[in-house]
PDB file of N, CA, C and O in Angstrom:
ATOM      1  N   UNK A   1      19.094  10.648  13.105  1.00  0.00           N
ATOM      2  CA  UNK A   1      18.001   9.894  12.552  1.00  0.00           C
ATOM      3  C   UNK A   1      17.870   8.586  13.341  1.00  0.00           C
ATOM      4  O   UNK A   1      18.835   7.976  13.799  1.00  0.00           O
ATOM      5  N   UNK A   2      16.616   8.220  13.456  1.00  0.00           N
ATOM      6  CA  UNK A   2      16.511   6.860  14.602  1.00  0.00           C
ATOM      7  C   UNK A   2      16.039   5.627  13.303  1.00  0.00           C
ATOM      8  O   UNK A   2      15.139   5.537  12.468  1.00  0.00           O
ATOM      9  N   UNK A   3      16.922   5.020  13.615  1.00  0.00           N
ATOM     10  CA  UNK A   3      16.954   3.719  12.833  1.00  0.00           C
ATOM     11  C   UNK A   3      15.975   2.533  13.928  1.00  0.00           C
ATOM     12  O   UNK A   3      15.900   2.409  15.151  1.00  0.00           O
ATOM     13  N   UNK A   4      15.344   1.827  12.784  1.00  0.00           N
ATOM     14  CA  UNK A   4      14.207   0.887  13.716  1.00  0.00           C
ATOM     15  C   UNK A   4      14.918  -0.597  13.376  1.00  0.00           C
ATOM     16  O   UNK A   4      15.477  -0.803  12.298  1.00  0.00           O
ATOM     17  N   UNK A   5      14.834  -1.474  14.304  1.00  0.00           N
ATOM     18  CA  UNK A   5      14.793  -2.656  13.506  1.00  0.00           C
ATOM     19  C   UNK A   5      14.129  -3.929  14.505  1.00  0.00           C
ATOM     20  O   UNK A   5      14.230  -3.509  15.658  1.00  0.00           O
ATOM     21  N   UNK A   6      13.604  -5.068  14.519  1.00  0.00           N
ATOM     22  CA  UNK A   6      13.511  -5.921  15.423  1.00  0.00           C
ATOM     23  C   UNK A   6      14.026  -7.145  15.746  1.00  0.00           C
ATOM     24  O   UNK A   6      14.406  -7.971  14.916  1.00  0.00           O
ATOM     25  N   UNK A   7      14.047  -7.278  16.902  1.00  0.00           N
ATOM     26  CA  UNK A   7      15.033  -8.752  17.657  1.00  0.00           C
ATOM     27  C   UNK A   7      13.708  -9.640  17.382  1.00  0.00           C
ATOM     28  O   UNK A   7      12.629  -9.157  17.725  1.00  0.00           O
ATOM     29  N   UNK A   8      13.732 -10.480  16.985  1.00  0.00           N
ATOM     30  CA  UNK A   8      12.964 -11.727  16.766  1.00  0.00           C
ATOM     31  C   UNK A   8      12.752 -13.085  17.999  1.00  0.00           C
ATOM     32  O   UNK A   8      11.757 -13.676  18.418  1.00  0.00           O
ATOM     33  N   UNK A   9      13.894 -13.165  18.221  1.00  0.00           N
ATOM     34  CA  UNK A   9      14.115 -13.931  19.653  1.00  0.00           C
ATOM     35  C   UNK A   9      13.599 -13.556  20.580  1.00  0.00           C
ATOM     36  O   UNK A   9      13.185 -14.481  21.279  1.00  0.00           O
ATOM     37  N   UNK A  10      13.349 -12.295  21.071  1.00  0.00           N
ATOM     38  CA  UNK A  10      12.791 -11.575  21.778  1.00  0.00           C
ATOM     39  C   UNK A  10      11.298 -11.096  22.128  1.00  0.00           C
ATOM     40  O   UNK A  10      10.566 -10.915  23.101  1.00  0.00           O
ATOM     41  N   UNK A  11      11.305 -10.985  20.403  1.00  0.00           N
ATOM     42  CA  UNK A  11       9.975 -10.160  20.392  1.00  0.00           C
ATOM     43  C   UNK A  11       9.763  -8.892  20.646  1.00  0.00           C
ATOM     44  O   UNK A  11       8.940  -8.572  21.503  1.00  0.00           O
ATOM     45  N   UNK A  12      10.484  -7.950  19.931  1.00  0.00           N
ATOM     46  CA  UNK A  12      10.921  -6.407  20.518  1.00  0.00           C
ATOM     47  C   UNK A  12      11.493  -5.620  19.106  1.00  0.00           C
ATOM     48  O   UNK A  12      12.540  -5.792  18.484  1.00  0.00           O
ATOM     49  N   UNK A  13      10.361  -4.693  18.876  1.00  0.00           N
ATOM     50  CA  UNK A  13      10.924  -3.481  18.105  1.00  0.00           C
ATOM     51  C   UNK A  13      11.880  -2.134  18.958  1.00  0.00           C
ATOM     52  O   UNK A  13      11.798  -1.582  20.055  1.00  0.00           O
ATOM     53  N   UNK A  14      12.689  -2.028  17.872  1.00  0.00           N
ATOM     54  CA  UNK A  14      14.230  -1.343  18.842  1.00  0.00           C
ATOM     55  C   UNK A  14      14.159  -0.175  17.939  1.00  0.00           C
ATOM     56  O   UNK A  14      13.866  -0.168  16.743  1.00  0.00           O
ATOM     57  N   UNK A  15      14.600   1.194  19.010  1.00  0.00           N
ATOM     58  CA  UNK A  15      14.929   2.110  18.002  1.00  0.00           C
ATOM     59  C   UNK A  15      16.673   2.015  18.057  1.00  0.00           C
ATOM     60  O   UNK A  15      17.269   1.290  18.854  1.00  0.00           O
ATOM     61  N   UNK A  16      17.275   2.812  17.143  1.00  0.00           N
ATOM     62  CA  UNK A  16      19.119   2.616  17.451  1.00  0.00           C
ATOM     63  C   UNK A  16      19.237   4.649  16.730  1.00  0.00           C
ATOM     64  O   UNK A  16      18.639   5.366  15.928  1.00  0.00           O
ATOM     65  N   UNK A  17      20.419   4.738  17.704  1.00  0.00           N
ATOM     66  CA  UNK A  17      20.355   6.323  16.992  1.00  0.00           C
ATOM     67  C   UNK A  17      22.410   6.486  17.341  1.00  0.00           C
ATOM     68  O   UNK A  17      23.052   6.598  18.385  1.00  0.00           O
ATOM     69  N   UNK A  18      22.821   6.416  15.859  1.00  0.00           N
ATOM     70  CA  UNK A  18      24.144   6.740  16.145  1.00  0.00           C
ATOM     71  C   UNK A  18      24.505   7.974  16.371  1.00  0.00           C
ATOM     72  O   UNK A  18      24.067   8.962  15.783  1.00  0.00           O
ATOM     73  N   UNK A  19      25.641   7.945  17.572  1.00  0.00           N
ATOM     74  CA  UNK A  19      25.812   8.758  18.548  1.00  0.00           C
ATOM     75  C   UNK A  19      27.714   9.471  18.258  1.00  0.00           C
ATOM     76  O   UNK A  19      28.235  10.312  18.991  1.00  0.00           O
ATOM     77  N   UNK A  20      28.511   8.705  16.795  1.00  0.00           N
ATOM     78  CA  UNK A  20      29.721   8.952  16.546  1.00  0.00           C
ATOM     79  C   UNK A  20      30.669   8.386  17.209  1.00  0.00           C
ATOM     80  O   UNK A  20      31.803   8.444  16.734  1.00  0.00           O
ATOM     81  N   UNK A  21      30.520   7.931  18.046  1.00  0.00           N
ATOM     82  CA  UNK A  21      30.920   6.753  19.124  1.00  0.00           C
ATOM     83  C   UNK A  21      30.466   5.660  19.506  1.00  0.00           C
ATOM     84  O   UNK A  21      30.995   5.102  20.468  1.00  0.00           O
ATOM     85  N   UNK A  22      29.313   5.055  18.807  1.00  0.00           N
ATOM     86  CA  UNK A  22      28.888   3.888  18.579  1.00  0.00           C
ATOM     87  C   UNK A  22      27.168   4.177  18.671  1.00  0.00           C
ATOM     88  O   UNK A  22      26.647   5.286  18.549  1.00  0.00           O
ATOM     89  N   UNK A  23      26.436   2.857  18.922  1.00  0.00           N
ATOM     90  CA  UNK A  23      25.043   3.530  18.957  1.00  0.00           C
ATOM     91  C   UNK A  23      24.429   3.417  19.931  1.00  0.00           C
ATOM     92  O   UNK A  23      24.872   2.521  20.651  1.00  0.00           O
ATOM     93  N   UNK A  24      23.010   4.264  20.571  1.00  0.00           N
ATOM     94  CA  UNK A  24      22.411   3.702  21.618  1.00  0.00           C
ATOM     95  C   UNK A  24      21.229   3.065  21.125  1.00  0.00           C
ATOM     96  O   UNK A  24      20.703   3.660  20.184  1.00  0.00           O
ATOM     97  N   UNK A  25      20.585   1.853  21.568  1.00  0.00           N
ATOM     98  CA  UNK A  25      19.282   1.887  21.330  1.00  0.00           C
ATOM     99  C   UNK A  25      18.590   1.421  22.316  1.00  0.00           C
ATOM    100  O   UNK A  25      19.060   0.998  23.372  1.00  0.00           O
ATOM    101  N   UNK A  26      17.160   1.492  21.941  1.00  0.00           N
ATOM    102  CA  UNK A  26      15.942   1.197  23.273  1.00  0.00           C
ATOM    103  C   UNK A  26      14.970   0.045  22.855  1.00  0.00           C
ATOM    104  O   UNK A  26      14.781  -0.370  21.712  1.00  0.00           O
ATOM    105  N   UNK A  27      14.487  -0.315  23.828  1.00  0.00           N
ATOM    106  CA  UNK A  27      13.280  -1.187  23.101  1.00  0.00           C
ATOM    107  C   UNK A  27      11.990  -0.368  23.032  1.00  0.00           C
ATOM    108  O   UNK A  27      11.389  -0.212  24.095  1.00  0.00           O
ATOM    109  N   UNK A  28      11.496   0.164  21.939  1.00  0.00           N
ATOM    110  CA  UNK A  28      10.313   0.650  21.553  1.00  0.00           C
ATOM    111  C   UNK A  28       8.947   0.093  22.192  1.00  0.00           C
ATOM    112  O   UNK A  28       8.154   0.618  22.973  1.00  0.00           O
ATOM    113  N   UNK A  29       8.973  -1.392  21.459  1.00  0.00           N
ATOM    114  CA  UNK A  29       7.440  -2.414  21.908  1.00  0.00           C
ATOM    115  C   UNK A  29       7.645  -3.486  22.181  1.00  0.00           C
ATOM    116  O   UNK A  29       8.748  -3.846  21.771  1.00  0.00           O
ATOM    117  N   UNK A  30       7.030  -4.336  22.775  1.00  0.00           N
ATOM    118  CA  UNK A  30       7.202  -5.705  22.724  1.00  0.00           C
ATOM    119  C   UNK A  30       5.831  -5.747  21.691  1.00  0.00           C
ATOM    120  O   UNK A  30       4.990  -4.850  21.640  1.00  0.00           O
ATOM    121  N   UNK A  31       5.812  -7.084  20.834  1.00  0.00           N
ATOM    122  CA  UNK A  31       5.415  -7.414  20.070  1.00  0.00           C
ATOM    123  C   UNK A  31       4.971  -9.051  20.132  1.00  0.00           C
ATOM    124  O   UNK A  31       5.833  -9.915  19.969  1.00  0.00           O
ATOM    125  N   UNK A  32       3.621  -9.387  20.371  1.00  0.00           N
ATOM    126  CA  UNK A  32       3.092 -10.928  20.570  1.00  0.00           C
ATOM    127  C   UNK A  32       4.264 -11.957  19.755  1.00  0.00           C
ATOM    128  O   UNK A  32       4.657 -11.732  18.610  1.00  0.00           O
ATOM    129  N   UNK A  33       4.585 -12.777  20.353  1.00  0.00           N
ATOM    130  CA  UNK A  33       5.094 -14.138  20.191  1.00  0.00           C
ATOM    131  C   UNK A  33       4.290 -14.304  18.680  1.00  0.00           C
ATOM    132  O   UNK A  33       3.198 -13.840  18.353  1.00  0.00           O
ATOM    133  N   UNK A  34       5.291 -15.179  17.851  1.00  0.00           N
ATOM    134  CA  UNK A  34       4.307 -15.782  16.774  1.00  0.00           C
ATOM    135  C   UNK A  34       4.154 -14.599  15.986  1.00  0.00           C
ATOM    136  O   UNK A  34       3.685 -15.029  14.932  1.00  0.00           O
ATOM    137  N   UNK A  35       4.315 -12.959  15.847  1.00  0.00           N
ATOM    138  CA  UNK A  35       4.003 -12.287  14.605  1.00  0.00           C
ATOM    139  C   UNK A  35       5.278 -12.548  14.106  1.00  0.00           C
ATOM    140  O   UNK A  35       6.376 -12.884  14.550  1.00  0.00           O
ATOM    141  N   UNK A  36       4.343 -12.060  12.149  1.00  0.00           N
ATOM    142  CA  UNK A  36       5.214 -12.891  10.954  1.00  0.00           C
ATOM    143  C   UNK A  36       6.836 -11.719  11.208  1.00  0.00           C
ATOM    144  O   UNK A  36       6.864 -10.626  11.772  1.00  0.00           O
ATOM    145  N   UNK A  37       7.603 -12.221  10.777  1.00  0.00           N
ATOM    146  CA  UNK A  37       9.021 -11.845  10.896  1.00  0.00           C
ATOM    147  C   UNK A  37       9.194 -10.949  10.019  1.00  0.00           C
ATOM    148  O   UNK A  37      10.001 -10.039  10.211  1.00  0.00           O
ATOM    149  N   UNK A  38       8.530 -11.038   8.997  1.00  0.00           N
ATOM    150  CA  UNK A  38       8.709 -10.221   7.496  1.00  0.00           C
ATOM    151  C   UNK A  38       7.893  -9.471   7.687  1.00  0.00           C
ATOM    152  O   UNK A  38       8.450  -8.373   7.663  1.00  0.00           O
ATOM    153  N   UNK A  39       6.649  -9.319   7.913  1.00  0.00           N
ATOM    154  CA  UNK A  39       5.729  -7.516   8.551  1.00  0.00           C
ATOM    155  C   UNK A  39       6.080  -7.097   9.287  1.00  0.00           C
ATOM    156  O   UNK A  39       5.815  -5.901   9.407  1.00  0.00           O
ATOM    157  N   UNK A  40       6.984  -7.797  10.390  1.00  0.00           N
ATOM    158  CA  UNK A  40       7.630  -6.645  11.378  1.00  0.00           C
ATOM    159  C   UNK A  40       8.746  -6.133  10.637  1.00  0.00           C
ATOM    160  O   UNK A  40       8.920  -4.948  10.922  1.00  0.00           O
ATOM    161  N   UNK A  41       9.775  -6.674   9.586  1.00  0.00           N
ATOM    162  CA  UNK A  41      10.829  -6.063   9.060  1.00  0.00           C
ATOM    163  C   UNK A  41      10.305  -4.525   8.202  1.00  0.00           C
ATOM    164  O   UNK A  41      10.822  -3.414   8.082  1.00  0.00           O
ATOM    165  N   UNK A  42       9.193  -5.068   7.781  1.00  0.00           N
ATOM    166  CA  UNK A  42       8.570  -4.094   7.220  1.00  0.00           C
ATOM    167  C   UNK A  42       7.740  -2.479   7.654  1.00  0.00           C
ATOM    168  O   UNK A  42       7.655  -1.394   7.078  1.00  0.00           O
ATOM    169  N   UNK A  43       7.307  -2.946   8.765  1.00  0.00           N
ATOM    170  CA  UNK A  43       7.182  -2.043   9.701  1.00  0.00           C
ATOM    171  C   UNK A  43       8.543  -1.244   9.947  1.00  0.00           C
ATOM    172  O   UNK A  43       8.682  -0.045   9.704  1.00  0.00           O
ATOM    173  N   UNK A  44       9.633  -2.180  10.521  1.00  0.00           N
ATOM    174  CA  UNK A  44      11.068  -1.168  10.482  1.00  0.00           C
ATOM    175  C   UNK A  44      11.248  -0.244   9.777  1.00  0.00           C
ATOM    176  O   UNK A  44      11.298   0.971   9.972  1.00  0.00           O
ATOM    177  N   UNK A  45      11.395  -1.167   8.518  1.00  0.00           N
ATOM    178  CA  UNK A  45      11.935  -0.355   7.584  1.00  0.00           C
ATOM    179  C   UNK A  45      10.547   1.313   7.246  1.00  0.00           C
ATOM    180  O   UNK A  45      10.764   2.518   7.114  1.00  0.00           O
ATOM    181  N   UNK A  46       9.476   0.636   7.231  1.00  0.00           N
ATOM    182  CA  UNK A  46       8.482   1.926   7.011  1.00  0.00           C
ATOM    183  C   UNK A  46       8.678   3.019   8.549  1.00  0.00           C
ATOM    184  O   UNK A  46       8.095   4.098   8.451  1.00  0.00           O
ATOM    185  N   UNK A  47       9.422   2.778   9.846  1.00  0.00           N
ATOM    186  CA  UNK A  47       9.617   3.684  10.300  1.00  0.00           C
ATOM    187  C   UNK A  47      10.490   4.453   9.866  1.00  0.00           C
ATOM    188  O   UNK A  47      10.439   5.632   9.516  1.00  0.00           O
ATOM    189  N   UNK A  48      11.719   3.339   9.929  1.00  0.00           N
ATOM    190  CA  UNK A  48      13.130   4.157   9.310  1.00  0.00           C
ATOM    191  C   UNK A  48      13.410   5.577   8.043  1.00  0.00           C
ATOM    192  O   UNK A  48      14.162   6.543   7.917  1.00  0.00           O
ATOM    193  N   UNK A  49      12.105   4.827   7.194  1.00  0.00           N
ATOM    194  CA  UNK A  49      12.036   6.199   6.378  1.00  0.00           C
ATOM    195  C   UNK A  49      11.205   7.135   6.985  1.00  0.00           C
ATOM    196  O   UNK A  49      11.292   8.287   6.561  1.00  0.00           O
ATOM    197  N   UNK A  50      10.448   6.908   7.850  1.00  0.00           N
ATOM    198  CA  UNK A  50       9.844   7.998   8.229  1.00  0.00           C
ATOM    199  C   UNK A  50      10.256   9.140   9.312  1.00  0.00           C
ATOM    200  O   UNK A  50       9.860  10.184   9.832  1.00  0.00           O
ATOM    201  N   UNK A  51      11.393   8.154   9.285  1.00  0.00           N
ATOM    202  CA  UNK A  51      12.497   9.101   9.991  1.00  0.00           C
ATOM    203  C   UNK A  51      13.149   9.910   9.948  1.00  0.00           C
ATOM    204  O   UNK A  51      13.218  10.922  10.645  1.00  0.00           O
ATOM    205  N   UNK A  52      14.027   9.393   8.677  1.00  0.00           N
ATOM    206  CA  UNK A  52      14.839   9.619   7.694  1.00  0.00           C
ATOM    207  C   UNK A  52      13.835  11.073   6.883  1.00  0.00           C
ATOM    208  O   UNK A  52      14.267  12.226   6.875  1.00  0.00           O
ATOM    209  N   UNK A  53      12.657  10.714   6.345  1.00  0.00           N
ATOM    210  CA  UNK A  53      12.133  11.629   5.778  1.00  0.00           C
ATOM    211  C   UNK A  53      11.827  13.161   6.898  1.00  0.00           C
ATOM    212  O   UNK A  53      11.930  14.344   6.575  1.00  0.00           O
ATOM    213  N   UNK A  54      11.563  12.764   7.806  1.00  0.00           N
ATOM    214  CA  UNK A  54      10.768  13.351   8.620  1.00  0.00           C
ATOM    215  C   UNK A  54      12.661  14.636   9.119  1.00  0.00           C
ATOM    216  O   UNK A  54      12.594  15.534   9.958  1.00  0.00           O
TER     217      UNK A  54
END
Protein backbone atom coordinates (compact mmCIF):
# COMPACT_ATOMS: atom_id res chain seq x y z
CA UNK A 1 0.00 0.00 0.00
CA UNK A 2 1.57 3.52 -0.89
CA UNK A 3 1.35 5.81 1.92
CA UNK A 4 1.24 9.72 0.89
CA UNK A 5 2.41 12.41 2.98
CA UNK A 6 4.06 16.01 2.41
CA UNK A 7 7.45 17.80 3.21
CA UNK A 8 6.40 21.33 3.81
CA UNK A 9 9.90 22.84 3.68
CA UNK A 10 10.11 21.70 0.44
CA UNK A 11 7.03 21.85 -1.08
CA UNK A 12 6.62 18.18 -2.24
CA UNK A 13 3.94 15.50 -2.01
CA UNK A 14 5.81 12.02 -1.35
CA UNK A 15 4.60 8.65 -1.92
CA UNK A 16 6.45 5.99 0.84
CA UNK A 17 5.77 2.16 0.26
CA UNK A 18 7.18 -0.23 2.99
CA UNK A 19 9.42 -2.63 1.62
CA UNK A 20 10.08 -4.99 5.26
CA UNK A 21 13.37 -3.54 5.36
CA UNK A 22 12.58 -0.09 5.71
CA UNK A 23 10.76 2.25 3.21
CA UNK A 24 11.24 3.69 -0.22
CA UNK A 25 9.73 6.84 -1.20
CA UNK A 26 9.49 9.32 -4.23
CA UNK A 27 8.49 12.72 -4.73
CA UNK A 28 5.08 12.58 -6.43
CA UNK A 29 4.56 16.71 -7.10
CA UNK A 30 5.97 19.70 -6.30
CA UNK A 31 3.38 21.87 -4.97
CA UNK A 32 3.42 26.11 -5.19
CA UNK A 33 5.18 27.76 -2.25
CA UNK A 34 2.56 29.29 0.16
CA UNK A 35 -0.26 26.31 -0.21
CA UNK A 36 -2.19 25.89 3.14
CA UNK A 37 -0.34 23.02 5.11
CA UNK A 38 -3.59 21.53 6.35
CA UNK A 39 -5.25 20.87 2.59
CA UNK A 40 -2.23 19.36 1.60
CA UNK A 41 -2.33 17.01 4.83
CA UNK A 42 -5.60 16.37 3.70
CA UNK A 43 -5.07 15.55 0.33
CA UNK A 44 -2.48 12.85 1.89
CA UNK A 45 -4.43 11.47 3.91
CA UNK A 46 -7.50 11.29 1.09
CA UNK A 47 -4.81 9.47 -1.07
CA UNK A 48 -3.68 7.15 1.56
CA UNK A 49 -7.14 5.75 1.82
CA UNK A 50 -7.48 5.52 -1.54
CA UNK A 51 -4.91 3.34 -1.48
CA UNK A 52 -5.47 1.49 1.22
CA UNK A 53 -9.07 1.04 -0.16
CA UNK A 54 -8.15 0.52 -3.60
Amino acid sequence: MTRYSIDPEWHELIAAWGTGEGDLATRIAAVPAGTDTAALMRLARALTHLSEAA
